[in-house]
C-alpha positions in Angstrom: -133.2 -35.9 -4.2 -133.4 -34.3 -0.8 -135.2 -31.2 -0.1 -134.0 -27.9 1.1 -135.3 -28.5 4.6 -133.6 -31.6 5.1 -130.1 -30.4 3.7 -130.8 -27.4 5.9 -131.4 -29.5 8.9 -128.4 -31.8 8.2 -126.0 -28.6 8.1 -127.1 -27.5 11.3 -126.7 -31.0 12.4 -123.2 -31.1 11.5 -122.8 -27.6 13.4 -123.8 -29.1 16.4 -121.6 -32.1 16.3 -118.6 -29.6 15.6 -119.6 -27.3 18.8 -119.7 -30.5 20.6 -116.6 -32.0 19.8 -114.8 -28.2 20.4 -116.1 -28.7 24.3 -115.1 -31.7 24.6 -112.2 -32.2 22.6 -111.0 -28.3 23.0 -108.5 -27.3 20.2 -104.7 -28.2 20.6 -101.1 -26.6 19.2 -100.8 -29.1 16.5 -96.6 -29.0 17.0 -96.4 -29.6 21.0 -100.1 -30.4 21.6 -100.9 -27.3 24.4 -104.0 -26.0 24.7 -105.0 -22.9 22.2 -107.9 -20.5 21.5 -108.6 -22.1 18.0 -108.4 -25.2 15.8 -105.2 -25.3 14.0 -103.1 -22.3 15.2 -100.2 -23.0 17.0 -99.0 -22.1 20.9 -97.2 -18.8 21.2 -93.7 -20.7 22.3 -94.2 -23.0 19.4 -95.0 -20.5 16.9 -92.0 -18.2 18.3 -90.0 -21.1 17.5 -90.3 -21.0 13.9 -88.4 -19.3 11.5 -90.9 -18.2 8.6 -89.1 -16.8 5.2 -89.4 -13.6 4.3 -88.3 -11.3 1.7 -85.5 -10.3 1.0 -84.5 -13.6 -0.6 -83.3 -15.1 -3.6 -85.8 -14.5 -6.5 -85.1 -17.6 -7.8 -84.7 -20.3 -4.9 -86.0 -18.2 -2.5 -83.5 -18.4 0.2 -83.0 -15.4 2.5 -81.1 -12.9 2.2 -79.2 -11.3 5.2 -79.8 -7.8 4.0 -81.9 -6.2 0.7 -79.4 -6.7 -2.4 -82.0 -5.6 -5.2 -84.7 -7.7 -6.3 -82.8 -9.2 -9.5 -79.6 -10.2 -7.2 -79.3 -14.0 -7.3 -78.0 -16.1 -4.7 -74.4 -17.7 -5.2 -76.8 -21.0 -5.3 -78.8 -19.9 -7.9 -75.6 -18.6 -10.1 -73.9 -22.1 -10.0 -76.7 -24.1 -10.1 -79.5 -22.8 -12.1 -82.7 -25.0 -11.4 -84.8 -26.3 -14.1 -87.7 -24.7 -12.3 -88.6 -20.6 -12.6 -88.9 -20.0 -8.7 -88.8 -22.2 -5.4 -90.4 -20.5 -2.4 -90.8 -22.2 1.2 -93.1 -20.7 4.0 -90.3 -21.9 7.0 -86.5 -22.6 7.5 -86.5 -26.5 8.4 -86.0 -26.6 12.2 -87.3 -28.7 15.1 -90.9 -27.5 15.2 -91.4 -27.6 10.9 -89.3 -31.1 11.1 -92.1 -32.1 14.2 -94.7 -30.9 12.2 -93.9 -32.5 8.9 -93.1 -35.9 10.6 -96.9 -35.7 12.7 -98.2 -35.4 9.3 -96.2 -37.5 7.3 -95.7 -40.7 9.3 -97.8 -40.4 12.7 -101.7 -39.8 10.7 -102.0 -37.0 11.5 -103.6 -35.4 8.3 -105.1 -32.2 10.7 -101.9 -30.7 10.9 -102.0 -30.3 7.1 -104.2 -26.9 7.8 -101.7 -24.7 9.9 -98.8 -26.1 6.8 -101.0 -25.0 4.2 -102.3 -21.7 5.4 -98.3 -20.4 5.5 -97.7 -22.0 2.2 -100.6 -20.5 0.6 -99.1 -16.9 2.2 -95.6 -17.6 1.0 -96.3 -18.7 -2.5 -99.1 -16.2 -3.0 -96.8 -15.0 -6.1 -96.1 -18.4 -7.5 -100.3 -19.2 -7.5 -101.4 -15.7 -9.3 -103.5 -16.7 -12.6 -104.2 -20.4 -14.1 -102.0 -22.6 -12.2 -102.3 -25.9 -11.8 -101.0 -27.5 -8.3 -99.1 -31.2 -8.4 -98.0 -32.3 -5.5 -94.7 -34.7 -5.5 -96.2 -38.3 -6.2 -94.9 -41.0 -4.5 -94.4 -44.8 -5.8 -97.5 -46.8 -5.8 -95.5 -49.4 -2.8 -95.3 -46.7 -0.9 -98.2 -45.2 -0.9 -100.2 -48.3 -0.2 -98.1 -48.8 3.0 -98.7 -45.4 4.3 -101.9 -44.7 3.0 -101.5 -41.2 1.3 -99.4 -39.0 0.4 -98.6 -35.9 2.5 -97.5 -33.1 -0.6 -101.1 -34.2 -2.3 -102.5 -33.3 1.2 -101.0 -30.0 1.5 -101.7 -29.5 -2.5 -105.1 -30.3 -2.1 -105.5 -27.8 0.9 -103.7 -24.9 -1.1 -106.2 -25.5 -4.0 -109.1 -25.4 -1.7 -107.7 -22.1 -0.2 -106.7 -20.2 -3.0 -109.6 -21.5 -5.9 -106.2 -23.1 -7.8 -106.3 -26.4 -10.2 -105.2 -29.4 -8.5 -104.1 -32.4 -10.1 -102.7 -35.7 -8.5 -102.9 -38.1 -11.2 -100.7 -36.8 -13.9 -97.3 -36.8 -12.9 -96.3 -40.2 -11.4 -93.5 -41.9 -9.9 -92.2 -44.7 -12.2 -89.5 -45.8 -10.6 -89.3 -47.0 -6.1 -87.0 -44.9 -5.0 -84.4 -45.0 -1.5 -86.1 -42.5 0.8 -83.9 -39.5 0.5 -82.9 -39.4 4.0 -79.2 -40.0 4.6 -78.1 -39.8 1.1 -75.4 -37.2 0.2 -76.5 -34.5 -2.6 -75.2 -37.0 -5.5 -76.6 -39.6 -4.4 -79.8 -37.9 -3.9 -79.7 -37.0 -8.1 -79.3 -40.2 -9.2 -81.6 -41.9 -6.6 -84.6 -39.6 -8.2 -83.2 -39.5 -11.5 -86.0 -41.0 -14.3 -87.7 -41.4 -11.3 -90.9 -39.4 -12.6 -93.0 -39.8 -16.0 -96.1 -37.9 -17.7 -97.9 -40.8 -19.5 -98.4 -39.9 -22.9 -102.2 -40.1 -22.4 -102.0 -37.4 -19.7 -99.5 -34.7 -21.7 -102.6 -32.9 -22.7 -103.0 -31.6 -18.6 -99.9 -29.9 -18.4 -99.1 -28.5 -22.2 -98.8 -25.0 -21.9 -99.7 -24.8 -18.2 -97.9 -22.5 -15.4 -97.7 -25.9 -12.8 -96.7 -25.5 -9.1 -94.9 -28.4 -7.6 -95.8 -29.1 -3.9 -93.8 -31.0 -1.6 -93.4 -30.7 2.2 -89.6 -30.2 2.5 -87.3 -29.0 0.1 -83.4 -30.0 1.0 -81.7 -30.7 -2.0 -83.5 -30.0 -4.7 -83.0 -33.2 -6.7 -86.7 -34.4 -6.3 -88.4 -31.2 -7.7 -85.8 -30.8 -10.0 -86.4 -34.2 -11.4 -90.5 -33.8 -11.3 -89.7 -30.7 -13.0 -87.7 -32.0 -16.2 -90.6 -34.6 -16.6 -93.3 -31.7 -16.5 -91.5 -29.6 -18.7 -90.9 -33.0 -21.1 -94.5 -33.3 -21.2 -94.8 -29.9 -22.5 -95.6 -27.4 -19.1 -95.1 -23.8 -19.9 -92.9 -23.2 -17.3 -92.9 -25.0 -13.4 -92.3 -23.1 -9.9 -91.8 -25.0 -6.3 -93.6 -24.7 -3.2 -92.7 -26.3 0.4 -93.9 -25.9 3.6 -90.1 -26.1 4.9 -86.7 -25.3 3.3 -83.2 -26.8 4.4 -81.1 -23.7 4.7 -77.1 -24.4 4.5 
């Protein structure tokens, strides 16, 4: 057991190492690498760049609206399609800075980014994450996360958690079922790529009966991956289910 003193001293030790890396590693705009004031923020040109979501929109799939219509007015999306979900709520429109963003997390290991992401999903979903909720982050297929070592929505869902005092879980909703990455595939082929793609083992049903759970994924295009983690969560008993990205594909 180690004594005050010594966890004292090792806190300040880690202090010091952080001061020194920030002079000689100063911090950079995660997005186009320029130098900025602080870790994680992004460059004025980059952060002009972006397009972040904000009300008036959609109650339901949260996609803007050009003008204030009344909060209960539902987008044409949302009247023909109604989503198994309650709500879906992105902090950005997907453009070239969120798309550079998610790809430095996702597939160049570059986990850092995962703070700037998180911080403006955390704002955006701030409704979605009021009272016991319980974060699950899309899960990918065991192949594939092996080859690329984690996965980027349990990231980002661990980050919100850690922000907002949420429950996280990773381990109870699982991917059965390798799937095509969804890149490329036309919206029909995007439902039946994921389709009984996701299972709640029966041992883990216990986690999310009766719970309010909040998917988390990075980007949200189609729909048919957290509509599909959806039906399984609300298979295994989940009160109800909302969706959170950092990015949102807006037609």
């Amino acid at each position: 057991m180690f004594s005050p003193a010594f966890r004292k001293a090792g806190t300040a030790t880690k202090g010091l190492s952080a001061a020194v890396l920030d002079l000689l590693l100063p911090p950079v705009c995660p997005a186009c690498r320029a130098p900025v004031g602080e870790p994680h923020a992004l460059c004025a040109r980059c952060w002009s760049e972006i397009r972040f979501i904000e009300k008036p929109y959609c109650p339901v799939y949260g996609t803007p609206f050009a003008y204030r219509l009344g909060s209960s007015v539902l987008s044409a999306e949302a009247l023909a399609d109604p989503p198994p979900f309650d709500r879906s709520r992105a902090a950005t429109a997907f453009g070239d800075i969120t798309q550079d963003l998610v790809h430095q997390l996702k597939y160049h290991d570059r986990p850092e980014v995962a703070s700037f992401m998180a911080r403006a999903m955390a704002r955006a979903g701030a409704e979605l994450l009021e009272g016991e909720t319980l974060l699950i982050p899309i899960p990918l297929h065991r192949w594939r996360l092996w080859r690329r070592r984690f996965n980027q929505a349990a990231v980002l869902a661990r980050k919100i958690a850690e922000m907002t005092s949420t429950g996280f879980d990773a381990r109870t909703l699982v991917r059965i079922r390798a799937t095509r990455q969804q890149v490329g595939l036309s919206g029909s082929q995007r439902r039946l790529n994921v389709q009984s793609a996701f299972l709640v083992p029966e041992a883990m049903k216990i986690r999310v009966q009766g719970r309010h759970v909040v998917l988390v994924d990075d980007v949200y295009t189609s729909g048919a991956t957290v509509k599909a983690a959806t039906r399984a969560l609300l298979r295994a008993g989940a009160a109800r289910v909302d969706v959170l990205t950092f990015a949102r594909v807006l037609r």
